[in-house]
N, C-alpha and C positions, 0 to 999 in steps of 0.2 A: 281498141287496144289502149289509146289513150287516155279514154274516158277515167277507167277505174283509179289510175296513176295520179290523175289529174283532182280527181275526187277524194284522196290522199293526202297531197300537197295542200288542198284545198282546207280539208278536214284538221291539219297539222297547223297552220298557219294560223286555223280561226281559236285554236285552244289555247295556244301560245300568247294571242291577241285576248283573252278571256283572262287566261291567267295573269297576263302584265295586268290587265286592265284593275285585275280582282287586287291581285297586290297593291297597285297604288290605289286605288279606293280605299284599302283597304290601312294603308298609309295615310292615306286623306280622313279616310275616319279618326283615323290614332293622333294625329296630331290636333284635330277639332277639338276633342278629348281632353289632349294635355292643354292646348288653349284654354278650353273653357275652366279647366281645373284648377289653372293658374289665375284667370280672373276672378271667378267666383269663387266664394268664401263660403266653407262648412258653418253651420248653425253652431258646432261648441266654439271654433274658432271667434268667429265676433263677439257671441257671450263672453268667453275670455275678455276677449277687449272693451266691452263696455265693463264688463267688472273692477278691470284693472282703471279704469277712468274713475268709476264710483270709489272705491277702493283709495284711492290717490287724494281724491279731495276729502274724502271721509277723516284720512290719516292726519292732514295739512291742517285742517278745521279744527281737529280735536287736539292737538298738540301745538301746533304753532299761535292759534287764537284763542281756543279756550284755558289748555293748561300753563300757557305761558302769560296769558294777562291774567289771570289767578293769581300768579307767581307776582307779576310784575307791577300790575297795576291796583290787584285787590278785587278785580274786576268777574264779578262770579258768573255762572251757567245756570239758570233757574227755570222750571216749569214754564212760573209765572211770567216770561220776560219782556214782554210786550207791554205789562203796567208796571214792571218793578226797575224797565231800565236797565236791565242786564243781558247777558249773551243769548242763546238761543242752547240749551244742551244737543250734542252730537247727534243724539236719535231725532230730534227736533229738527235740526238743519237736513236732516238724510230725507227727515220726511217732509218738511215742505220744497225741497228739488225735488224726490221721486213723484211729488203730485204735480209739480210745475210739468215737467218731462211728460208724465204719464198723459195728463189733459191736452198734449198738441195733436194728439189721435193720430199719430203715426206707426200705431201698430205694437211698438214693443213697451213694455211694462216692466219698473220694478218698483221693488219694497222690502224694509228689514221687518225680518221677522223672527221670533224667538220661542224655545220650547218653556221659559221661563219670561214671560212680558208681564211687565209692570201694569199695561193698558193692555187688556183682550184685544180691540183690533189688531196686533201684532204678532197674534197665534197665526199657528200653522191654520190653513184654510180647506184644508183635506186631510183624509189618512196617508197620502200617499206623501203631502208635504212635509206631515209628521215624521216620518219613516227617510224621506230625505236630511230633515235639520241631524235626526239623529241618526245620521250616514256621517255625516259631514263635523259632527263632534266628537266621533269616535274615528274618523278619519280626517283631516284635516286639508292633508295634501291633495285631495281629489274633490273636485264638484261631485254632484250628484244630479246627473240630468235623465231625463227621459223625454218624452214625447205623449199629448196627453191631446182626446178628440175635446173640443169646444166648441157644441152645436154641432154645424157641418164644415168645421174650418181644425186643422190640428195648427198645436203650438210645441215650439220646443222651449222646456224649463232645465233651467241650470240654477243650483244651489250652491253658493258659495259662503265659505264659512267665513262667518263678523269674530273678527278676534276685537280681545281687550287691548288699545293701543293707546291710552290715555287714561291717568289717573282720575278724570271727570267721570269716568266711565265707570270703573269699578265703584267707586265713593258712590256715586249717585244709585246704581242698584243696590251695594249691601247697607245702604242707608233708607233705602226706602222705604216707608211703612206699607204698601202695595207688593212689593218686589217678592217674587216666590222665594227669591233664592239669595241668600245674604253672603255668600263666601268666593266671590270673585276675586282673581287676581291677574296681573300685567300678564298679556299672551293667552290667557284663557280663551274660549272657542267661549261667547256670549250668546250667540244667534246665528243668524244666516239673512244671506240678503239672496232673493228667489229674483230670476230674468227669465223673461216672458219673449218669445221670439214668435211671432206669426210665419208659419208652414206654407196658408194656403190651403185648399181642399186635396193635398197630397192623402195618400192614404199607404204609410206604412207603420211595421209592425216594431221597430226599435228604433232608438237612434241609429240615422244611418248618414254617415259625412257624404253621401251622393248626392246627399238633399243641398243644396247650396244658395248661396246668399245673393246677389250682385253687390258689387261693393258700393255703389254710390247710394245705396240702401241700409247700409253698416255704415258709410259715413255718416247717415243722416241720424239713426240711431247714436253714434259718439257725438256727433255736436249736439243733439237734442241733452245727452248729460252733460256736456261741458256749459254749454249755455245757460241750462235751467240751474246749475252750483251758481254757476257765477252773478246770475239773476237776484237769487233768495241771498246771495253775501251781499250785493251791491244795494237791494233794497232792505233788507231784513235787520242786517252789519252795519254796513259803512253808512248809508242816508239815516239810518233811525237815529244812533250812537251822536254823529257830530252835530242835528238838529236837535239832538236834548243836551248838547255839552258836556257830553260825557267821555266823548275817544274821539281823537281825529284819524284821519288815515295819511300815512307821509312817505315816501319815497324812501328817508331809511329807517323804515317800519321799525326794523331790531332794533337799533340802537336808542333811537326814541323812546320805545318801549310802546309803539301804536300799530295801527293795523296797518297792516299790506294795501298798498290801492287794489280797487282790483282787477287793473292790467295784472300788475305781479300776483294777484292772488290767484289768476291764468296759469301764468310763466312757469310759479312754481309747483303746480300742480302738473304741469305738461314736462315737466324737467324729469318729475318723481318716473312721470311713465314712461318717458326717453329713456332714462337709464335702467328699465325693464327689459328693453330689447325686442319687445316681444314683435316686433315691425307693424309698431304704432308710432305717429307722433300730429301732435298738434301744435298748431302757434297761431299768437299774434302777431299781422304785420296790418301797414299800414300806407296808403302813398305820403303821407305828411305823418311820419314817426315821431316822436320826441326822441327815442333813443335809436341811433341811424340801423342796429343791429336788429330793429322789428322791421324794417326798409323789406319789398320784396326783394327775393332770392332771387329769380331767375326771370324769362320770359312769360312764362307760362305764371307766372304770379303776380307779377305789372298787371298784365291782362286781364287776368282773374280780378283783380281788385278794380279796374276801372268798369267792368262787365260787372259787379256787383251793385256799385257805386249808381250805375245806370237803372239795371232790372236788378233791386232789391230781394224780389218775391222769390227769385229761388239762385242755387249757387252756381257757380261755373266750377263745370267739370274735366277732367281731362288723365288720359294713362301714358304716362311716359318712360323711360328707363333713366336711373340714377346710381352708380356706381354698379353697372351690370345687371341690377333687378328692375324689375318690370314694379311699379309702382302707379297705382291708384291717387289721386287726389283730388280735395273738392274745395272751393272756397266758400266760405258765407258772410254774408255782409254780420259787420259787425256794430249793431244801431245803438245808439247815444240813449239809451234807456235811466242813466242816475246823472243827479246833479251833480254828484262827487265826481262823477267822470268829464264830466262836461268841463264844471268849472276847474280842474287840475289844468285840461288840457290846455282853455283858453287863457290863464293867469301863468303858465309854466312859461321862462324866456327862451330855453329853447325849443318850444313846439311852433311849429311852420303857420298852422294856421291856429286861429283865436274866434272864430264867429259862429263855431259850433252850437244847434241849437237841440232841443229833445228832438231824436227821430231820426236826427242823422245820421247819415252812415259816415263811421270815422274810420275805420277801417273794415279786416275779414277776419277771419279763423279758419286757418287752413288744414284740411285734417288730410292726412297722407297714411295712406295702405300700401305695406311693403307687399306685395305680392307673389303666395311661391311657387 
């Protein structure tokens, strides 16, 4: 009599127990979800942000160093500039960081390229590239990306479009005797600069933001451009220029009418994409700063720098929350690579230390992913 009763109770109890269990599983899936959502970064998302990093020092180079020592100094932009002494022009400087960057083999790739180039290697490289520049100059405001197989591995490509931001720029192509196209002006859509993102052997059929990034893998891609600019300014710029006696680099660069060091020629590249918002930001700091305001910020950046300082070979990483948001960050050493850096630091009265030699680590570069 009580069997059936009891086989009831029994039967009730275990669905009840099924369904709690399914809900919160089911709860536990959903929150993994938003976890992982929040960490990991969509493929257009970091292309954004390396764009806006390339973008930033592209802007800085051509206006503050090229069109302004033109103005200031007499100081010109030439093909030739390697035996004539003079600056390196815009597409010049883009393209020796895009190969600096490209050559540390870490996967992601860029390059300016135009439907109108002076030099063919800076043609579109497919139809489909073609078909993106001219997306991206009859539309402006929007990249142009897709997802593209290479071999057995896909890539995701984003086109963003090279505007004219600098008088060097325009002059130099409707002056060109090569130049297809002679009628450029300030703001015009010139080209496009193409970011290459490795997928993975993923296999799908459009861009799709499910596809996601890790972030300490987008940082490595943003410091690979921050570093390779700063590389091709500190050797290409500032060491060739003051070893022929031609331009010094000075602390107040503007006033002087000389180049930016370049710590600041960092700063203010990393300021341009601070005030983007886009929840990016990079810096210099240092344990032994000259200016106290490079000093780490917090715990977690003390540490970072002395773990760098230690094991050079790769960066200290760490996810912490900063004003409510869950934030990504990575340190990398920051190694004594130019004598213009070297000797500022060790001849400046107020820099801490002075016995800096090539190769050392003087400080890091900390790159910080707001995460949403």
């Amino acid at each position: 009599m009580f069997k059936p009763l009891f086989r009831v109770i029994l039967l009730t109890v275990l669905c009840i127990f099924l369904l709690s269990y399914s809900e919160v599983e089911e709860q536990r899936v959903t929150d993994m979800k938003l976890l992982w959502g929040a960490v990991d970064i969509p493929p257009k998302i970091a292309a954004d942000y390396i764009h806006t990093v390339i973008d930033a020092h592209r802007r800085f180079y051509s206006q503050h160093i090229v069109d302004r020592l033109a103005k200031t100094q007499s100081l010109q932009a030439t093909e030739d500039w390697a035996h004539e002494g003079t600056l390196l022009l815009p597409d010049q400087f883009l393209l020796a960081s895009s190969q600096t960057a490209n050559n540390q083999g870490i996967g992601m790739r860029y390059r300016l390229m135009s439907l109108w180039p002076i030099n063919e290697r800076n043609a579109p490289k497919s139809e489909l590239e073609k078909i993106g520049l001219k997306a991206v100059v009859d539309n402006p405001k929007e990249p142009f990306t897709w997802i593209v197989d290479k071999g057995s591995s896909q890539y995701f490509q984003a086109i963003y479009p090279d505007f004219a931001v600098a008088q060097s720029c325009t002059s130099c192509h409707n002056n060109h005797a090569k130049s297809p196209r002679n009628n450029f002006k300030m703001g015009d859509v010139m080209g496009g600069i193409i970011i290459n993102l490795p997928l993975g052997k993923r296999k799908v059929s459009k861009v799709d933001l499910k596809v996601l990034l890790p972030p300490e893998v987008v940082a490595n891609y943003i410091h690979s451009v921050v570093a390779s600019h700063r590389h091709v300014y500190s050797k290409y710029i500032v060491d060739r220029l003051q070893d022929k006696n031609i331009l010094r680099s000075t602390e107040n660069w503007l006033q002087e009418k000389a180049l930016p060091l370049p710590a600041q020629f960092l700063m203010e590249t990393s300021q341009v994409v601070r005030d983007r918002r886009l929840g990016l930001d990079f810096r210099l700091i240092s344990l032994q700063p000259i200016n106290r305001s490079n000093g780490p910020a917090n715990e977690f950046e003390r540490v970072g720098l002395e773990a760098v300082e230690v094991h050079p070979a790769r960066p200290y990483i760490g996810q912490t929350r900063l004003g409510g948001r869950d934030i990504f960050q990575a340190i990398y050493p920051d190694l004594a690579v130019s004598q213009g850096c070297i000797a500022c630091h060790n001849a400046h009265p107020q820099s801490p230390k002075k016995d800096y030699k090539m190769n050392d680590v003087m400080g890091g570069i900390v790159v910080t992913l707001y995460l949403q």
